[in-house]
N, C-alpha and C positions, 0 to 999 in steps of 0.2 A: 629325932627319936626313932630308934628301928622297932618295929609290931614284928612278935613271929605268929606269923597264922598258922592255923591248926594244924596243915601238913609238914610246918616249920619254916617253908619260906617266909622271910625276912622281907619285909617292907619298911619301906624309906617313908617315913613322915614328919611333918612340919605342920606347927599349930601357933597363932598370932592373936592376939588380941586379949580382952578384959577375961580376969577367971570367972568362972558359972555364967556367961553370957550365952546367950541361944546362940548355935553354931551352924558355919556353913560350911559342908564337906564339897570339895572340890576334886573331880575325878577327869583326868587327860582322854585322850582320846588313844587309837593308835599309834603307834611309832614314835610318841612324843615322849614329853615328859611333866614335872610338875614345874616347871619354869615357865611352861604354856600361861601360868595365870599372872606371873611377875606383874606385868604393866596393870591388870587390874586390880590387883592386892590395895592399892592408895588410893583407889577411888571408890573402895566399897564403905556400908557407914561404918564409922569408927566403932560404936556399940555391942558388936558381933564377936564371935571366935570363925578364925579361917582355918578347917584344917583340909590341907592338902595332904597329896600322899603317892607317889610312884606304883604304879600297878607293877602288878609281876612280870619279868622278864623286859621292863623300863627303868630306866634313870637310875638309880640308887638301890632297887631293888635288886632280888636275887633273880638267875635268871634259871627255873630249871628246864629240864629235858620238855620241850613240844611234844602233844600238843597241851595246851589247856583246854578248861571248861568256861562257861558262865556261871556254874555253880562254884568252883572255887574263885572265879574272882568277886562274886556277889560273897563269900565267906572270907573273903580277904577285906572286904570293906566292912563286914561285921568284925571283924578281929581289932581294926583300925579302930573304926569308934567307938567299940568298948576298952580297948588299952585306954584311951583317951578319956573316958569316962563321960560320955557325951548321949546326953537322953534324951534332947529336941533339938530336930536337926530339918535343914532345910538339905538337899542332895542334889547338886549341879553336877550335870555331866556333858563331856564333849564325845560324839561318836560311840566310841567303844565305850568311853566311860556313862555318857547316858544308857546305855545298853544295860552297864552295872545298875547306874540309877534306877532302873524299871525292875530291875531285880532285887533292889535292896527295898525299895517298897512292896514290892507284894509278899516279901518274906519277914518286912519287919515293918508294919508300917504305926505300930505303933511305936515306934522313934524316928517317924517321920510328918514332920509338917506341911514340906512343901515337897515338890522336884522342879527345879529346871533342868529341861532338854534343851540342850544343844546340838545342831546337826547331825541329830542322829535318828534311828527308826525303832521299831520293832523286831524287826528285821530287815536286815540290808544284805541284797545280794543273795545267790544259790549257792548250795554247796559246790556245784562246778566250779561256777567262777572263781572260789576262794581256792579251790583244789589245784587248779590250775595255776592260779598266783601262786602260791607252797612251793611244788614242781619250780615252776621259774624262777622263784627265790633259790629254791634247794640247787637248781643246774648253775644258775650264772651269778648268784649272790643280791646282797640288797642295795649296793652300789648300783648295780646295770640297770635296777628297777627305782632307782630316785627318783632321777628328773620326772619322769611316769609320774610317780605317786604326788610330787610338789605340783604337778600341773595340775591334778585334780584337784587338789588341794584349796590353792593360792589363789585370789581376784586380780584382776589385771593389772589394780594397785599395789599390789605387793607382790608381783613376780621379780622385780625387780629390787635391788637396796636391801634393808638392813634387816626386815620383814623375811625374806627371800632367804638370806645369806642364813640367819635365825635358825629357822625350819630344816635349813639342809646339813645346819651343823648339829642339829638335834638328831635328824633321822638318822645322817651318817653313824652317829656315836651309837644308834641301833645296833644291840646284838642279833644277829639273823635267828637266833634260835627265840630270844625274846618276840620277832617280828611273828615270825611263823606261829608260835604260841598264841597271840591273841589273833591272829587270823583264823586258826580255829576254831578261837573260843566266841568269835562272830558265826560264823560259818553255822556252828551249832545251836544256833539261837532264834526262837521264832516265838516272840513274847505279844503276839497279834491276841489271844483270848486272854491270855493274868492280864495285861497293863489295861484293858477295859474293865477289868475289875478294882481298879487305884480309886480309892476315895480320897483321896489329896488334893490339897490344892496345886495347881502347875502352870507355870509359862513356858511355853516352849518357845524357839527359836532358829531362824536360819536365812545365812548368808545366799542370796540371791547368784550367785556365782559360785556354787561348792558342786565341783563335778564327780564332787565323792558318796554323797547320798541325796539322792534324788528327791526334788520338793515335793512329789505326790505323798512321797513314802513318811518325808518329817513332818508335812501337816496332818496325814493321816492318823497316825501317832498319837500326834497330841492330842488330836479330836476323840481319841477312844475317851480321854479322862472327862467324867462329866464336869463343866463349867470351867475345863482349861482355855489357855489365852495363848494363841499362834501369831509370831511377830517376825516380820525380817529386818535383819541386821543390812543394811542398802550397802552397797559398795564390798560388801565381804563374798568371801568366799567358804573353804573350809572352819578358818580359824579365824572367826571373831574377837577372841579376847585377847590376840597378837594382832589382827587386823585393823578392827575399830576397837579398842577396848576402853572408849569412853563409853562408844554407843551402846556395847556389850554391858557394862557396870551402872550405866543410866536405869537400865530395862530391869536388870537384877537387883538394885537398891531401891525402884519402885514397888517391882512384887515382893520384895523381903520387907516392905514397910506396909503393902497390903493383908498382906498376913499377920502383920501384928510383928513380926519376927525380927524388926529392926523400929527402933522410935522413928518417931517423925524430925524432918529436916527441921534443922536449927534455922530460924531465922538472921537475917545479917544483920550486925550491929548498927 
């Protein structure tokens, strides 16, 4: 199903499961797309709605002119779940799309039950740093800057094979002007005083191996929210739910069953 958000960009979505069942919105990170949750889609509990969705200037989305904001992409994921007609919702994010996640609760948190974070911060990184990746992008393209970015990315178990090859044909299929777009739209983002103000419930999480945002910065994070739960995903890196995405959909279908937001496990016959 395509959403047009308010400014009209056209977002790519995709929604599974039982109708009027509490929903889990699933939000990518950078450079990726929503194929990021494939491998966990069949291990979350059956009970639930999954809606994913392509952020702007990724996957299926439209891609417009750089830069973006966090305000239109946190207004891109309200346009989503209300096309969708979705009024309790739990908000998993990887990276940039946690970043959304922290933003879609302090603006909407009454259609929010829980958040999972995934590898992501409050803020990550200075505007230099991101300014300078732009520039590097803008001079020699997103190809020169791959392997770069897959190495920060990827745990030592998946630099390698099918994990590996995944990632780089997703990134590659990056539009440079999509790329550069939410590098801004990080860039300009420092949710260090709203996300201390989330009265939700939250599990955060992160791969032991992600040279992409720094573990001070994801457990700090998580600690802003009073009585959130900080876990690492062992052997991951960037991308848990392509990485281990058992271990990823274990942690996620425990706190969506703590919250009430998914039934309890079936016992076996």
């Amino acid at each position: 199903m395509i959403v047009e958000a308010r400014d009209g960009c056209r977002l790519s979505t995709r929604i599974e499961g039982p109708d009027h069942a509490p929903a889990l919105v699933l939000a990518h990170g950078l450079g990726m797309d929503m194929t990021l949750w494939d491998e966990v889609l069949p291990l979350l509990p059956g009970d639930i709605r999954v809606l994913r969705y392509d952020l702007r200037g990724h996957g299926g989305s439209d891609v417009p002119d750089a830069p973006y904001t966090m305000g239109q992409m946190v207004s891109d994921a309200e346009a989503v779940i209300e096309a969708h007609g979705l009024t309790d919702t739990v908000f998993a994010g990887l990276s940039l799309g946690g970043m959304v996640a922290q933003g879609w609760a302090i603006k909407r948190l009454d259609l929010v039950r829980g958040l999972v974070l995934s590898n992501t911060a409050a803020k990550i990184g200075t505007p230099k740093i991101w300014e300078e990746r732009i520039a590097a992008i803008r001079r020699s393209g997103l190809a020169a800057q791959s392997e770069t970015v897959l190495d920060r990315w990827l745990g030592r178990d998946a630099r390698h094979g099918a994990v590996a090859a995944r990632a780089r044909r997703v990134l590659g299929a990056m539009s440079v002007e999509g790329y550069i777009g939410g590098c801004a739209a990080v860039s300009g983002t420092d949710f260090w005083t709203p996300t201390s103000g989330c009265a939700c419930r939250c599990w955060g999480s992160r791969g032991p191996e992600d040279r992409s945002v720094p573990a001070d910065l994801a457990r700090e994070t998580v600690d802003l929210i009073p009585g959130a739960r900080f876990e690492i995903i062992r052997r991951a890196g960037h991308l848990p739910p392509v990485e281990r995405p058992g271990d990823w959909a274990d942690h996620v279908t425990r706190f969506l069953r703590a919250t009430g937001h998914a039934g309890a496990a079936q016992a076996a016959p």
